[in-house]
C-alpha positions in Angstrom: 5.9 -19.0 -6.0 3.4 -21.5 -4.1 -0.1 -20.8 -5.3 -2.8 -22.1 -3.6 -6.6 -22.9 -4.7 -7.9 -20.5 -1.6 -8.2 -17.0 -3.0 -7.1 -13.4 -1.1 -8.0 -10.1 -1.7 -5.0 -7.9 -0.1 -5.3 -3.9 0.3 -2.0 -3.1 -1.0 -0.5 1.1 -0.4 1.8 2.3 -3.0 4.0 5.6 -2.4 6.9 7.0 -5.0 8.8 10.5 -4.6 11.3 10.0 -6.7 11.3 10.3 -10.2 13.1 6.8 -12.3 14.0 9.5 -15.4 12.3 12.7 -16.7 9.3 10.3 -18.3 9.1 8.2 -15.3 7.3 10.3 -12.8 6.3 8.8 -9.4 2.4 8.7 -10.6 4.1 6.6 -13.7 6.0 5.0 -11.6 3.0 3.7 -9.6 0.8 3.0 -12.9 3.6 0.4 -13.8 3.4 -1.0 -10.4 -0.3 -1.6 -11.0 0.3 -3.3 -13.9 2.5 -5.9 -12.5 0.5 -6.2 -9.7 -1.7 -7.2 -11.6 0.4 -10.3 -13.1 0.5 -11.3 -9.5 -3.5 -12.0 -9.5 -6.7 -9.4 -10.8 -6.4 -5.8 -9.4 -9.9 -5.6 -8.1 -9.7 -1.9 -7.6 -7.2 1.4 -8.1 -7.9 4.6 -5.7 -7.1 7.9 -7.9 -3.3 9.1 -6.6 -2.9 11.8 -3.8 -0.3 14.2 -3.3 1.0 14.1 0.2 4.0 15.9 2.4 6.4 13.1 3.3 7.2 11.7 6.9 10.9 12.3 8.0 13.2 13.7 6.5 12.8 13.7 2.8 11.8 17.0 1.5 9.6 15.7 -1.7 6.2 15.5 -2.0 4.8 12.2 -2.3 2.1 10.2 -4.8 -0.2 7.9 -2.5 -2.5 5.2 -3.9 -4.0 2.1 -2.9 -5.0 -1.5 -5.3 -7.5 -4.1 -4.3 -5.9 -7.1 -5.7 -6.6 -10.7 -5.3 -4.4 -14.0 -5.9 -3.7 -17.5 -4.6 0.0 -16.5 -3.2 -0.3 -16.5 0.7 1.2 -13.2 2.4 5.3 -14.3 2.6 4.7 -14.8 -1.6 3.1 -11.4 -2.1 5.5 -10.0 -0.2 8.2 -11.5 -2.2 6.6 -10.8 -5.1 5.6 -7.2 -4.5 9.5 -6.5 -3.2 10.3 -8.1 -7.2 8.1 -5.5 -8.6 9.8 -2.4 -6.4 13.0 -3.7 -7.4 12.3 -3.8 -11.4 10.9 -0.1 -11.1 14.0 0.7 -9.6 13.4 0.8 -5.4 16.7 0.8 -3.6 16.7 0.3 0.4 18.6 3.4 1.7 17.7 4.7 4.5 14.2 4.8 6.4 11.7 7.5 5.8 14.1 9.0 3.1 12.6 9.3 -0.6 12.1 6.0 -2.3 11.1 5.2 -5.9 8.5 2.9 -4.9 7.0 1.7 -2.0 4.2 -1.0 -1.8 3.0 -2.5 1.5 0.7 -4.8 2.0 -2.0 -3.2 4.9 -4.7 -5.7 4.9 -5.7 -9.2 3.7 -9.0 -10.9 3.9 -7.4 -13.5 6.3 -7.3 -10.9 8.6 -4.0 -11.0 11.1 -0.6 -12.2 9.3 2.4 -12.4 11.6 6.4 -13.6 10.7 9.6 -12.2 10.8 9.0 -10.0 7.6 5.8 -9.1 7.6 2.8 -8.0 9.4 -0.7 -7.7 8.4 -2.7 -5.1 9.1 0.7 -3.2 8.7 1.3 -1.6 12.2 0.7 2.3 11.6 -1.8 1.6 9.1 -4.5 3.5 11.1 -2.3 6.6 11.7 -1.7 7.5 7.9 -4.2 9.9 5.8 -1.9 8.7 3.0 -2.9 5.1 3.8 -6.4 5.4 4.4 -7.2 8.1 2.3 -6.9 5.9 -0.9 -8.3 3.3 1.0 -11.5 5.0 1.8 -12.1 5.3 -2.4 -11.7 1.5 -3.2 -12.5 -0.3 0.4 -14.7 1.7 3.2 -16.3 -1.0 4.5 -13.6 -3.0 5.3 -12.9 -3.6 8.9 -9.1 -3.7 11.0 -9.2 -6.7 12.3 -7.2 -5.5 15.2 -9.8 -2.5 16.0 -12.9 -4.3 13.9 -13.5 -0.9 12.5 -14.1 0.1 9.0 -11.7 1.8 7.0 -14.5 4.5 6.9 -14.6 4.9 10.6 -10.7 4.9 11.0 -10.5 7.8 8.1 -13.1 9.7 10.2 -11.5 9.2 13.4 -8.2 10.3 12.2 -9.4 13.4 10.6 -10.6 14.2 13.5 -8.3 14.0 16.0 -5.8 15.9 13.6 -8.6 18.8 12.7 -8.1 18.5 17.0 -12.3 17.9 17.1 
């Protein structure tokens, strides 16, 4: 991995709704991701886990939680580097929207708009999730979409609104 002397803090999203074994609950599951995040640069911040219904078809309930997190690697090397840390806590790709061991996406970075072939920063439906911005809201209000320029606060109030249909 290419490290780099400018720093990033990233606003990572974690998910699980699938169990590893009997000991290895989703909220374990996303307490080990945490800790090897955290080999990847300091976690800054953890929001407390959620319980939320899933999207799709899966019929499991899901853990949600955010990290603040920074590090040197640019976006393509987190990315690698958080799909390494899916894969040793057991993530295999099936099928979209079905249940998933882990899931970590990158939603924002303090260099504001990433965009490649694999990734893109702030992730797309970011602004549409409670299960995004709800953990989001604990560890990072003030931080703006640089897409919308506003604050994680606003976007959370906003979206509770429109689905409370005020």
């Amino acid at each position: 991995m290419v490290k780099t002397s400018t720093r990033h803090v990233y606003a990572l999203a974690l998910g699980s709704n699938r169990p590893l074994s009997a000991r290895m609950t989703p909220a374990c599951l996303l307490s080990g991701a945490v800790r090897l995040i955290a080999e990847l640069g300091p976690v800054l911040s953890v929001a407390p886990v959620m319980q939320t219904r899933p999207i799709g078809p899966s019929r499991r309930i899901f853990v949600n939680g955010a990290v603040l997190m920074e590090s040197s690697l640019p976006p393509e090397e987190m990315l690698s580097g958080l799909q390494a840390i899916e894969r040793a806590l057991g993530r295999q790709r099936f099928r979209r929207w079905g249940p998933r061991r882990l899931d970590i996406d990158i939603i924002l970075w303090s260099g504001g708009r990433w965009n490649s072939r694999s990734l893109r920063i702030p992730h797309p439906a970011f602004c549409e999730r409670d299960f995004v911005l709800t953990p989001l809201l604990a560890i990072a209000p003030g931080w703006r979409d640089p897409v919308s320029r506003l604050s994680i606060r606003h976007l959370h109030f906003r979206l509770r609104k429109a689905v409370s249909g005020g």
